[in-house]
PyMOL Python script that loads the backbone (N, CA, C, O; Angstrom):
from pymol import cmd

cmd.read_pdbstr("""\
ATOM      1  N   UNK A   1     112.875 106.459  89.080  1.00  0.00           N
ATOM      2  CA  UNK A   1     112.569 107.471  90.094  1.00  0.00           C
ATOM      3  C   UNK A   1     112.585 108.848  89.452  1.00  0.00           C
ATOM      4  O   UNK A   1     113.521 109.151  88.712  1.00  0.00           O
ATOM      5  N   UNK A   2     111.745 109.568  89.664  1.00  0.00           N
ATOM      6  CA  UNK A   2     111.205 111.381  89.039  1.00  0.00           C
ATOM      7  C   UNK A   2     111.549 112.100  90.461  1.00  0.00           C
ATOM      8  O   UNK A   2     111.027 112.057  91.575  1.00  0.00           O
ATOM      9  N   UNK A   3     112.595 112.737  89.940  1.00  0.00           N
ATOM     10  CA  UNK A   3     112.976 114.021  90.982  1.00  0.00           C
ATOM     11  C   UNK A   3     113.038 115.299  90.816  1.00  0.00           C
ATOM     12  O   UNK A   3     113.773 115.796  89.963  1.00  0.00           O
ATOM     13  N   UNK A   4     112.003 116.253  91.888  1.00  0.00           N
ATOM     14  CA  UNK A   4     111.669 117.371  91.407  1.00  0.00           C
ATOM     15  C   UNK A   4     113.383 118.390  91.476  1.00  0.00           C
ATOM     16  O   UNK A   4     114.277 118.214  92.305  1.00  0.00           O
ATOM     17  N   UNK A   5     113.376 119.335  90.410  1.00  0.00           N
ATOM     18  CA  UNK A   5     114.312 120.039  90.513  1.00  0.00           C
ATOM     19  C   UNK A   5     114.435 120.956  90.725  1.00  0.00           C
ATOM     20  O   UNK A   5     115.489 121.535  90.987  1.00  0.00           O
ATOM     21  N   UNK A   6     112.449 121.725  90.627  1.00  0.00           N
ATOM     22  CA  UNK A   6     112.158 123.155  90.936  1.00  0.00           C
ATOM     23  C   UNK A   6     111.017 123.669  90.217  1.00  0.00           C
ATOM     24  O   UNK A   6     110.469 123.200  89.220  1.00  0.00           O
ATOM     25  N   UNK A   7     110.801 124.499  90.750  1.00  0.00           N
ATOM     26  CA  UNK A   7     109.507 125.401  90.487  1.00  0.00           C
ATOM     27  C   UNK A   7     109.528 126.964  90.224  1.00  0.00           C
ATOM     28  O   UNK A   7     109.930 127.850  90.978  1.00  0.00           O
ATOM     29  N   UNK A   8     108.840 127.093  88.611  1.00  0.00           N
ATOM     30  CA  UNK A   8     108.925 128.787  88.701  1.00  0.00           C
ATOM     31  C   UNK A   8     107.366 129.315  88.271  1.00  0.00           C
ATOM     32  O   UNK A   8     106.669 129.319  87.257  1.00  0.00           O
ATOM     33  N   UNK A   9     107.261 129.772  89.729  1.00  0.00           N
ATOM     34  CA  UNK A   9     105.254 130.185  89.442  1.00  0.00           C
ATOM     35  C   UNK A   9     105.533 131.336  88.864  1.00  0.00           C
ATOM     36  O   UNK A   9     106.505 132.088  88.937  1.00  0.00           O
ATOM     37  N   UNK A  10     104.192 131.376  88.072  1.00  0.00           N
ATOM     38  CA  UNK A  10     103.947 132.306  87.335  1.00  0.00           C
ATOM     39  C   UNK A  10     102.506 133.164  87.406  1.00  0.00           C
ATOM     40  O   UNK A  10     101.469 132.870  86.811  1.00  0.00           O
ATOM     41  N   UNK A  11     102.733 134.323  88.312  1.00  0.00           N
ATOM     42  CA  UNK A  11     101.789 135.000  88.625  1.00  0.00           C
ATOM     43  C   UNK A  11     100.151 135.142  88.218  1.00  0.00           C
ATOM     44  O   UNK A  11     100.081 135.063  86.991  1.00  0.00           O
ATOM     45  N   UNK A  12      99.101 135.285  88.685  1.00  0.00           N
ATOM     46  CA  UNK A  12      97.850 134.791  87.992  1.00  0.00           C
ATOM     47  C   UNK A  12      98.024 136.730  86.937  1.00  0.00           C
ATOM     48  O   UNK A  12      98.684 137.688  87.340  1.00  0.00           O
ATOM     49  N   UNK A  13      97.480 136.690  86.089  1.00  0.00           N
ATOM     50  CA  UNK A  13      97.286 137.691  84.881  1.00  0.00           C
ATOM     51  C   UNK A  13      98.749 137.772  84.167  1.00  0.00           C
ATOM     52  O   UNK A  13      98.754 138.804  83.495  1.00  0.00           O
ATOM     53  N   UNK A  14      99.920 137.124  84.059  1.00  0.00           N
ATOM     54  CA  UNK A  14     100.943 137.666  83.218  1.00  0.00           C
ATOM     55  C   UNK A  14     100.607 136.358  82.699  1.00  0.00           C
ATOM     56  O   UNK A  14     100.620 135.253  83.242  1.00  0.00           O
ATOM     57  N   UNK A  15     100.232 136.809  81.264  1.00  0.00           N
ATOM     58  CA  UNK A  15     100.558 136.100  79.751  1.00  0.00           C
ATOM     59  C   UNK A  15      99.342 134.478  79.989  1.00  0.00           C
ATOM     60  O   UNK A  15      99.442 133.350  79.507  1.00  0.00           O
ATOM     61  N   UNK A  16      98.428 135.005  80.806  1.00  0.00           N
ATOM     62  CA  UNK A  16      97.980 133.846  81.494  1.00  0.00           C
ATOM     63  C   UNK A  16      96.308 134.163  81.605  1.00  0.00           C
ATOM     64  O   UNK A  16      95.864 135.231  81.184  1.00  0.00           O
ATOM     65  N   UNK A  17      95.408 133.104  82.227  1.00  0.00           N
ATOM     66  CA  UNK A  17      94.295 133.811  82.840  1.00  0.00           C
ATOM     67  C   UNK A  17      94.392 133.264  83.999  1.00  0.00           C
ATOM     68  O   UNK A  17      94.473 134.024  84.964  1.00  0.00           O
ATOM     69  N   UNK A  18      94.408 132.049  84.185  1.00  0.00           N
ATOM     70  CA  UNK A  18      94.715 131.877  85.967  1.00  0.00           C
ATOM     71  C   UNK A  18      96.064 131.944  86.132  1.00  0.00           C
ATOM     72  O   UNK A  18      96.051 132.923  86.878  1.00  0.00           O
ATOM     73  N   UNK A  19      96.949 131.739  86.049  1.00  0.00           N
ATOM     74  CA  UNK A  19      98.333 131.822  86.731  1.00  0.00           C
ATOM     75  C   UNK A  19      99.321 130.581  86.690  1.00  0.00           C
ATOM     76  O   UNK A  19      99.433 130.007  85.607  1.00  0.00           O
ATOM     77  N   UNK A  20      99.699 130.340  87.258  1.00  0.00           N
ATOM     78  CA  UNK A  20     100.150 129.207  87.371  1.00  0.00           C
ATOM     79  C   UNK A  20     101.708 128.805  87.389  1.00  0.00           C
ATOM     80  O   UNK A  20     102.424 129.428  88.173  1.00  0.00           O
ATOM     81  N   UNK A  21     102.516 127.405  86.252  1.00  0.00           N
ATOM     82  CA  UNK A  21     103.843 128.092  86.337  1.00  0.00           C
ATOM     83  C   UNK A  21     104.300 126.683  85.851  1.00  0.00           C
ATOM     84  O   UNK A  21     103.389 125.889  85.618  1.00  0.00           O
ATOM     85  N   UNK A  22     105.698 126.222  85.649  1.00  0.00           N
ATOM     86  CA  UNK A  22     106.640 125.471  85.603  1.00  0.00           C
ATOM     87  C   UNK A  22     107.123 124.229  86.100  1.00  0.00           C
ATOM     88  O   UNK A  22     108.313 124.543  86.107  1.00  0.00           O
ATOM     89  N   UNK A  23     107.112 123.014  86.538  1.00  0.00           N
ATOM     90  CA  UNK A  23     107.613 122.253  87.750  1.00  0.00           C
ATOM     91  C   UNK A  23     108.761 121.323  86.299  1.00  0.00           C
ATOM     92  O   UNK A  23     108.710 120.780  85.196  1.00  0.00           O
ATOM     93  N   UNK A  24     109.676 121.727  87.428  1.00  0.00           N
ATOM     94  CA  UNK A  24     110.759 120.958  86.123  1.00  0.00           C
ATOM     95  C   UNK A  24     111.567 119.319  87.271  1.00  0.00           C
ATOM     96  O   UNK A  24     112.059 119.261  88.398  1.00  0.00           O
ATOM     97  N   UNK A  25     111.393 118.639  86.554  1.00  0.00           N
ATOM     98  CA  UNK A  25     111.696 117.155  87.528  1.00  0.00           C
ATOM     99  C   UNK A  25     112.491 116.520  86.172  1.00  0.00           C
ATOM    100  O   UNK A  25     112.230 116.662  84.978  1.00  0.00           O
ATOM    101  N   UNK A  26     113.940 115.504  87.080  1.00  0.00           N
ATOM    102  CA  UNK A  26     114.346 114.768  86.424  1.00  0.00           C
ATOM    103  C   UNK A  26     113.970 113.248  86.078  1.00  0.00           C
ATOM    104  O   UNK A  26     113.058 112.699  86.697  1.00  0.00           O
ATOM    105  N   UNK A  27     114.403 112.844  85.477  1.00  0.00           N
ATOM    106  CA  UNK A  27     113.846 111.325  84.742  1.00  0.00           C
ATOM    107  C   UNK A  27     114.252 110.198  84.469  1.00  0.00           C
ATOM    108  O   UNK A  27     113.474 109.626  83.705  1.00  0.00           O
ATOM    109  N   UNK A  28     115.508 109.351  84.866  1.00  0.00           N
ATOM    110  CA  UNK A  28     116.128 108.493  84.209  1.00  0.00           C
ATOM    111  C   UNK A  28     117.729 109.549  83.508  1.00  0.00           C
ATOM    112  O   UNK A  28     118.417 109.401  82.498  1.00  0.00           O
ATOM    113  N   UNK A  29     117.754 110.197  84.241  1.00  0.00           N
ATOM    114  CA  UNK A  29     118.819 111.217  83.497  1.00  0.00           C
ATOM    115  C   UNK A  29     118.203 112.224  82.675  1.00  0.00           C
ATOM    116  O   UNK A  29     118.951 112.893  81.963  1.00  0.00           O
ATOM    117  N   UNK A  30     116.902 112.457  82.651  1.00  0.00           N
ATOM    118  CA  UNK A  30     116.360 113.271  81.593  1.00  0.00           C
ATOM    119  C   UNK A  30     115.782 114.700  82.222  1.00  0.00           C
ATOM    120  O   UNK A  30     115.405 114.515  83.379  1.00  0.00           O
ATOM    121  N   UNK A  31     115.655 115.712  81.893  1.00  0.00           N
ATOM    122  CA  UNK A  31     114.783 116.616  81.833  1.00  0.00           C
ATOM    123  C   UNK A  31     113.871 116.670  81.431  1.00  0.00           C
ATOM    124  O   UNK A  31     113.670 116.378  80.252  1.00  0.00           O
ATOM    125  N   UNK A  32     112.709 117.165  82.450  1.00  0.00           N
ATOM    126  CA  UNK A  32     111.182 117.018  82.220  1.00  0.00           C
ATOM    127  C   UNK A  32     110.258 118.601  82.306  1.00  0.00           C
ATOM    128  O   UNK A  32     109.566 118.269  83.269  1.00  0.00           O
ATOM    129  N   UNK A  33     109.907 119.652  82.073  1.00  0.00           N
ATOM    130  CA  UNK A  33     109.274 120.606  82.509  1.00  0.00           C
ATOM    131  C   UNK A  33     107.878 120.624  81.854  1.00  0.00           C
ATOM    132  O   UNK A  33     107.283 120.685  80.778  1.00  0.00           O
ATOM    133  N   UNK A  34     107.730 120.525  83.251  1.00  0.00           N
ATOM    134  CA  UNK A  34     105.765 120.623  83.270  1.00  0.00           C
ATOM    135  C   UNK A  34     105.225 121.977  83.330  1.00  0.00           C
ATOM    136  O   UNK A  34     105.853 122.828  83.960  1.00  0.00           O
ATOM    137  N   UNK A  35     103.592 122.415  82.458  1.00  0.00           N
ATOM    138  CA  UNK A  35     102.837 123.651  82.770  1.00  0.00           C
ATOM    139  C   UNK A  35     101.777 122.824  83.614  1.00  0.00           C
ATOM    140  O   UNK A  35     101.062 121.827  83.516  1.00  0.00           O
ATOM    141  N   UNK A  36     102.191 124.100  84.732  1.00  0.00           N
ATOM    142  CA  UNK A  36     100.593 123.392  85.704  1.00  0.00           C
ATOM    143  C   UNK A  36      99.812 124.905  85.801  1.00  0.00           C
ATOM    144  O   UNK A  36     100.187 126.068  85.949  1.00  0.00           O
ATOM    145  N   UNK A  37      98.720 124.322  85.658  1.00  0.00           N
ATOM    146  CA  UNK A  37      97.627 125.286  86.064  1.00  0.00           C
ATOM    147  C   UNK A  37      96.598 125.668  86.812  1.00  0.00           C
ATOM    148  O   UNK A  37      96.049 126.749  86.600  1.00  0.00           O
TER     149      UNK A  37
END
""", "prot")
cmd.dss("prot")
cmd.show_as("cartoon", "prot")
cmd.util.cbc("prot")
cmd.orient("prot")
């Protein structure tokens, strides 16, 4: 089972061209952080 732990968006133009951000989910005991765009 993958459980989300949180989300940190990241505004569209900082360090970026569309925007976007972070989704960090656990794993089997693990830490996972995703870039979504």
């Amino acid at each position: 089972m993958e459980a989300v732990l949180g989300f940190a968006g990241i505004p569209e133009g900082v360090d970026s061209e569309d925007g976007g951000g972070l989704l960090f989910t656990t794993k089997d005991g693990e830490l996972h952080a995703r870039t979504l765009t």
